[in-house]
BAMI-936628 format. One record per residue (C-alpha): residue in one letter; x, y, z. Coordinates in pm, whole numbers, padded with zeros to 5 digits, always signed. Layout:
# residues N
AXYZ
...
***
This chain:
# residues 449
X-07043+09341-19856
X-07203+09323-19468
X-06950+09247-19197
X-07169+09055-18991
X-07302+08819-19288
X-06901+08762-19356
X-06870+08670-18964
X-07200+08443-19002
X-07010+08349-19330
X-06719+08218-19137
X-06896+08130-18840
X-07132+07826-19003
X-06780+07745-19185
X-06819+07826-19507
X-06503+07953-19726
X-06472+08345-19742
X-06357+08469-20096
X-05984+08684-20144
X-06256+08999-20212
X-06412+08960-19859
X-06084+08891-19652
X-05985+09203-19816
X-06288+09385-19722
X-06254+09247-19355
X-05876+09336-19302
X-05928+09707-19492
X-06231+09826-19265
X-06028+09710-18958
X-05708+09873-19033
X-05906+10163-19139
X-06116+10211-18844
X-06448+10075-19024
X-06447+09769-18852
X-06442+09806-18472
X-06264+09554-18266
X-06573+09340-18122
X-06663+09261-18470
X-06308+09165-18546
X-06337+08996-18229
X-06622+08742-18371
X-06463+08710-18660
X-06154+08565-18510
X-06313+08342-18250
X-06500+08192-18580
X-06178+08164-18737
X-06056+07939-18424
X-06380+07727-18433
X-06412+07662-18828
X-06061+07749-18890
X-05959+07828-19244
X-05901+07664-19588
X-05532+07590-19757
X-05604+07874-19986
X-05795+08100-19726
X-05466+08085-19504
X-05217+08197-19782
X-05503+08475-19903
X-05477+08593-19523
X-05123+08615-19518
X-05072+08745-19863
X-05340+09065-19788
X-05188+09092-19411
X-04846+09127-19596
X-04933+09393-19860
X-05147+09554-19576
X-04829+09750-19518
X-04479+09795-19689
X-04217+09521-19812
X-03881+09625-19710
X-03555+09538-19978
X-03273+09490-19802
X-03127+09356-20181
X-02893+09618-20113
X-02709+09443-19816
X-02484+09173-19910
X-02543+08793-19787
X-02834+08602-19742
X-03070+08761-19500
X-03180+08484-19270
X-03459+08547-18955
X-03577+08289-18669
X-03933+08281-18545
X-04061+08093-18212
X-04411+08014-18190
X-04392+08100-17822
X-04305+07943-17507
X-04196+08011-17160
X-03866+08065-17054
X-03804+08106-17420
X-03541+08389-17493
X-03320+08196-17727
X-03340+08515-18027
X-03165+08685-17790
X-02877+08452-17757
X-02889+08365-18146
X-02952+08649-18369
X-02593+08788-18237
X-02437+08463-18282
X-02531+08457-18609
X-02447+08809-18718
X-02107+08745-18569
X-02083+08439-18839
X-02161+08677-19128
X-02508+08592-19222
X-02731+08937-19165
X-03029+08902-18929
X-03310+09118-19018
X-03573+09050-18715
X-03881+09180-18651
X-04022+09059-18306
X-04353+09059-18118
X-04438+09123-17785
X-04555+08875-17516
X-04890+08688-17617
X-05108+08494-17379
X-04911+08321-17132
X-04598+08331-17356
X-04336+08611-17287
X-04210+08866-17603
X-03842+08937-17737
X-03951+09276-17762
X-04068+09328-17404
X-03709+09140-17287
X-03528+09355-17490
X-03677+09653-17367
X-03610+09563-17026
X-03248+09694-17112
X-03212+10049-17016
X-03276+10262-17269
X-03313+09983-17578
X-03535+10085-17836
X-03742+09869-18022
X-03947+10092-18209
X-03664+10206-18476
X-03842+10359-18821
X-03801+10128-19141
X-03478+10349-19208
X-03317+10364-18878
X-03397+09940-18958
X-03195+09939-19237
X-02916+10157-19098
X-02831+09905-18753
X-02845+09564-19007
X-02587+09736-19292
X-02360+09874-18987
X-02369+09540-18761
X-02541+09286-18927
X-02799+09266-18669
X-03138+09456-18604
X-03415+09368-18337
X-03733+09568-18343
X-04108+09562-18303
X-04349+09650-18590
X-04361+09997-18747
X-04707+10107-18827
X-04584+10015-19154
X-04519+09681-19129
X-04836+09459-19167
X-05033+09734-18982
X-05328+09435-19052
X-05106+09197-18789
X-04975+09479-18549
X-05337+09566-18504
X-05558+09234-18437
X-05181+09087-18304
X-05302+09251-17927
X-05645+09164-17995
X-05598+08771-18051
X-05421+08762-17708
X-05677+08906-17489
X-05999+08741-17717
X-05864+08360-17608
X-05779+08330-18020
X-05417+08245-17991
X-05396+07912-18054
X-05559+07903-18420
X-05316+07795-18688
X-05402+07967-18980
X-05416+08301-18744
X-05079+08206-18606
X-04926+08096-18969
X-05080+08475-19100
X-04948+08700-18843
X-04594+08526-18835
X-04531+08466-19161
X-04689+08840-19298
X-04444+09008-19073
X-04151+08778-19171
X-04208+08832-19550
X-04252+09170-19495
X-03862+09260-19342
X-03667+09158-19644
X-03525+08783-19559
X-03396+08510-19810
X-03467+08234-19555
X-03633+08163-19263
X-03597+07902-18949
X-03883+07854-18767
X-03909+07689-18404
X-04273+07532-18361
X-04291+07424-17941
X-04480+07165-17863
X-04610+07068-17511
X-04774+07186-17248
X-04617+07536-17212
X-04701+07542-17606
X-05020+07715-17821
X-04969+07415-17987
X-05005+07146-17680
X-04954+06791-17928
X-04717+06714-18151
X-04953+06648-18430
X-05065+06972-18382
X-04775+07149-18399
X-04626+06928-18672
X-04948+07067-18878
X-04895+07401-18829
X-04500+07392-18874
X-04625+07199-19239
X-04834+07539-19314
X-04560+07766-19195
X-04297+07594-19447
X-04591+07573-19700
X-04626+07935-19718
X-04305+08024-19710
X-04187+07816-20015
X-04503+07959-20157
X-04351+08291-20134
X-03982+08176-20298
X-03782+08181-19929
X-03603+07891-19822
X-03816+07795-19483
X-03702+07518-19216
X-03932+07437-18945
X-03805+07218-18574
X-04033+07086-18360
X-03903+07143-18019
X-04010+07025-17677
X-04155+07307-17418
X-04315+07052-17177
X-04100+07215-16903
X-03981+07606-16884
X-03654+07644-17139
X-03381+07720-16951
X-03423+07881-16568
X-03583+08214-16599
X-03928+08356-16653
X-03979+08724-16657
X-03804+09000-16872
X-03510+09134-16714
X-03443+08777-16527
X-03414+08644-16889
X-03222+08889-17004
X-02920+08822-16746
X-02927+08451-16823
X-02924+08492-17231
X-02616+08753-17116
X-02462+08471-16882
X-02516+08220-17195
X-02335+08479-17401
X-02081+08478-17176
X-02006+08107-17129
X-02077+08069-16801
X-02400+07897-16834
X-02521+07621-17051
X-02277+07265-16977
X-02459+07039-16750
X-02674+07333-16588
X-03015+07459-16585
X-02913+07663-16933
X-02812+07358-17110
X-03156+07250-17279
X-03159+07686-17379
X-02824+07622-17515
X-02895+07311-17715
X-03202+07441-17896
X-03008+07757-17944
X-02722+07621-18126
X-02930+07386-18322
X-03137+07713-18460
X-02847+07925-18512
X-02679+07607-18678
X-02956+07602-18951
X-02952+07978-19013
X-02609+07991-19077
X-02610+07680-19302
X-02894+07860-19464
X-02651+08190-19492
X-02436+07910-19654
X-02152+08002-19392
X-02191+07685-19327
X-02223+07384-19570
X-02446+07156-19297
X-02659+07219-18983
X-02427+07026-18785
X-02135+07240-18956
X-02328+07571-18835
X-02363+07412-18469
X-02006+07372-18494
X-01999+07726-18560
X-02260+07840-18310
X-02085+07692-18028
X-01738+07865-18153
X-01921+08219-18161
X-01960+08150-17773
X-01655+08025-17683
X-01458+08296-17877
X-01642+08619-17736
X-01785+08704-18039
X-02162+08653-18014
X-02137+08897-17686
X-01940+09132-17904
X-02201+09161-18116
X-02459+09112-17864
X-02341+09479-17710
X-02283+09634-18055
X-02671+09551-18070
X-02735+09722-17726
X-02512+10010-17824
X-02690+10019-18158
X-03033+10058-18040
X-02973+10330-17776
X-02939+10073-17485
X-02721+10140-17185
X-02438+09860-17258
X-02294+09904-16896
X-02604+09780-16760
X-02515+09446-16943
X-02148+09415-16891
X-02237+09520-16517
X-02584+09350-16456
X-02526+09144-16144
X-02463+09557-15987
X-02756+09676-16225
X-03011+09451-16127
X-03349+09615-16042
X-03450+09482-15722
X-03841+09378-15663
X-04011+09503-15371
X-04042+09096-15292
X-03868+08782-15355
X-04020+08457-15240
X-03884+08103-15206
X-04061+07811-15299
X-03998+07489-15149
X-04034+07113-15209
X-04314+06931-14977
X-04179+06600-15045
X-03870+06394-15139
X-03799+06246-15475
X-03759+06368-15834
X-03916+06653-15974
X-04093+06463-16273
X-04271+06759-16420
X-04287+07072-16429
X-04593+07288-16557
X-04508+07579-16840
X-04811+07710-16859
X-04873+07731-16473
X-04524+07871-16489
X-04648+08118-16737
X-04979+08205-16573
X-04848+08260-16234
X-04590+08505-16419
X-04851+08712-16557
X-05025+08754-16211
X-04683+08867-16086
X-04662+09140-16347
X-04429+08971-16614
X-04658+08978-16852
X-04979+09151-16997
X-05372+09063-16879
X-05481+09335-17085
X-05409+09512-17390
X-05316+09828-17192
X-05141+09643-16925
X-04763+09754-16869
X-04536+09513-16768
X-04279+09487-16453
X-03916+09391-16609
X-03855+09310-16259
X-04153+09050-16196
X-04056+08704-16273
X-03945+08340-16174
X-03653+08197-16100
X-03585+07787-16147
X-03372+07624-15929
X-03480+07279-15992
X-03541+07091-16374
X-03696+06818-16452
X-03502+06481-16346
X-03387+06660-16076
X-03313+06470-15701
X-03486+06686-15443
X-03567+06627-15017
X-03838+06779-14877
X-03756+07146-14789
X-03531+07202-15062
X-03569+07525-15296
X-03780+07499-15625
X-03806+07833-15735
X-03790+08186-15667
X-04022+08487-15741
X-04013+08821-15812
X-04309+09043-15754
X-04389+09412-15660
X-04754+09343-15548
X-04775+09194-15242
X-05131+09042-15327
X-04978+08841-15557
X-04704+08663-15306
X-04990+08383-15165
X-05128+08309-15453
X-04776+08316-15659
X-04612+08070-15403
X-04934+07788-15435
X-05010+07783-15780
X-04558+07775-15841
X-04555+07493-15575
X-04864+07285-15741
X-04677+07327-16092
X-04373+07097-15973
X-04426+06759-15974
X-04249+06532-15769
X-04192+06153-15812
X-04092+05829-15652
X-03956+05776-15943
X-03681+05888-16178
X-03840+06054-16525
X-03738+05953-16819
X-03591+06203-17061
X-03756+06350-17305
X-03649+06453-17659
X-03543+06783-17665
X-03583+06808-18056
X-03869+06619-18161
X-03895+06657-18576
X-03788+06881-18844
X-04007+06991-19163
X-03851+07156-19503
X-04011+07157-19876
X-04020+06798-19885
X-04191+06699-19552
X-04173+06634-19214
X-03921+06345-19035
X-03775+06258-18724
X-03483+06484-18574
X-03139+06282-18600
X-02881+06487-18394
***
């Protein structure tokens, strides 16, 4: 076989066999395919997309591309959340120790930030001294003692996805659902779960900016994994506006510690955060059957807060993974300051009416938050602070944000393109749902809280 027939192959979208996907994903992971080739081939891919049976051949040879992991050995039913990405979106923080502290184990494997999206990993890491880069033992050790792990992917793990996973967010190949629906799902087969909840955003801050299009690719996501014998759940969830009030690594962190806490989360900036949060950690531990109904494991989810017992378990996770726990219990005196901060204020009166993710997002990479290139290396410290949501009352003058930012030739630029991403109205919004649909075996249907 000739890798550039098998990229004219794809490009004048025709289907590619299981013999030359194999081919294709082999030479890259071995070095035999360089990464502009790869490159083509995945901006085809986006253009022509792929077949029903090409997708579930991509994420069957991405999965055996590296080692399966049995955690049969742990009791319970291992149950993982995915996000397809979205700003402002650190809700596996909050939920993987709420759910651990319910009993069901949380095996999660986590990817860094992609496009204009920030990463779990690169949060986490923010945390002094928290590794994410634990070997597939040191993996199995953290979930049997706490019931929790949180790590990146070992060169073991679907070496296929860890490899063109850095290349599809600096190629402009992102938002392609059978790429998406292969790299998520081959890692998430591939770290020993029974189950799986997935949280498909829709919206502008989304990959996936319509809802059709991100019912679709929830539909292939819950495809394949019934295909592969786990239980899968998909939500469709809104992410037309930033979820909760931070942007930016360490920022995020301290608000997912604050949620933990209780102090954020009733009638606040955190409350939209908290409500997807508890309706994903409500279906993973109905799924754990520690609960016998979602709304039964929302119940439950919202108890693990109020009781202490999801921080508990959030700093047996920090303590776990070699991070400096102090700096959590102690953040507001641990916070690393920015060489500037920067307010951002309202030019008019009225009610914010929208606000703009993805200019949220963009303006966060240029501020350091997040990668431009594959080699990039992020600021923890660079980030965005929201003091206004959407339906908001604001006068002219008052605050709309904050930024964080140690380059200085960022602050001008940072402070327009925030400003132009706020939207204010005459009129009062109406509200949007927060929850839009959710998709199992059987289909997709309307949300019904």
């Amino acid at each position: 076989m000739n890798i550039v027939e098998l990229i004219r192959k794809k490009r004048e979208g025709q289907t590619l066999t299981k013999e030359e996907i194999q081919y294709l994903l082999a030479g890259y992971v071995e070095g035999r395919v360089p990464d502009y080739q790869m490159s083509a081939f995945l901006m085809a891919c986006y253009f022509k997309g792929m077949t029903e049976q090409e997708t579930y051949t991509f994420t069957e040879l991405m999965l055996h591309s590296g080692e399966i992991i049995d955690l049969s050995s742990i009791p319970g039913i291992k149950v993982d959340k995915h996000s397809t990405g979205g700003v402002g979106d650190k809700v596996s923080l909050i939920l993987a120790p709420i759910v651990a502290s319910c009993g069901v184990p949380v095996p999660m494997i986590s990817g860094r930030g992609l496009g204009h999206t920030g990463g779990t990993l690169d949060k986490l890491e923010s945390i002094p001294g928290f590794r994410t880069d634990l070997s597939i033992a040191e993996y199995k050790k953290v979930i049997t003692n706490i019931g929790v792990v949180m790590i990146g992917q070992t060169k073991e793990i679907a070496p296929a996805d860890k490899k063109m996973y850095a290349l599809r967010d600096v190629t402009a190949t992102v938002e392609c659902i059978p790429l998406i629906a292969g790299s998520i799902m081959s890692k998430k087969l591939a770290e020993g779960i029974d189950a799986l909840v997935l949280d498909v955003k829709t919206g502008r801050g989304a990959f996936m900016q319509t809802r059709d299009l991100s019912r679709k690719l929830a539909q292939t996501l819950v495809k394949i994994g019934t295909q592969f014998g786990k239980e899968t759940l998909g939500f469709i969830t809104d992410m037309n506006q930033p979820l909760g009030i931070t942007i930016g690594n360490w920022l995020e962190v301290m608000e997912s510690v604050e949620c933990l806490r209780n102090n954020r989360g009733t009638n606040d900036g955190s409350s939209d955060l908290m409500e997807v949060t508890h309706l994903l950690s409500g279906a993973m531990i109905a799924l754990g059957k520690k609960a016998d109904s979602i709304d039964e494991g929302i119940e439950k989810s919202k108890e693990a807060i109020r009781n202490g017992k999801a921080y508990d378990k959030f700093k047996e996770l920090v303590r776990a993974q070699g991070g400096d726990v102090s700096a959590i219990e102690n953040f507001e005196n641990r916070q690393p300051q920015p060489k500037f901060a920067s307010e951002v204020h309202s030019a008019e009166s009225g009610y914010v009416d929208e606000i703009d993710s993805l200019e949220l997002g963009l303006a966060s990479i240029a501020l350091g938050a997040s990668r431009e290139k594959i080699d990039d290396v992020i600021d923890p410290k660079a980030g965005i602070k929201l003091n206004q949501k959407v339906g908001n009352k604001v006068a002219a003058g008052d605050s709309l944000a904050v930024f964080y930012t140690d380059r200085e030739s960022a602050l001008e630029s940072g402070r327009i393109r925030i400003a132009n991403a706020f939207h204010i109205s005459s009129q009062k919004p109406k509200s949007r749902p927060l929850i839009w649909d959710i998709v199992d075996s059987s289909g997709i249907r309307e949300w019904k809280s």
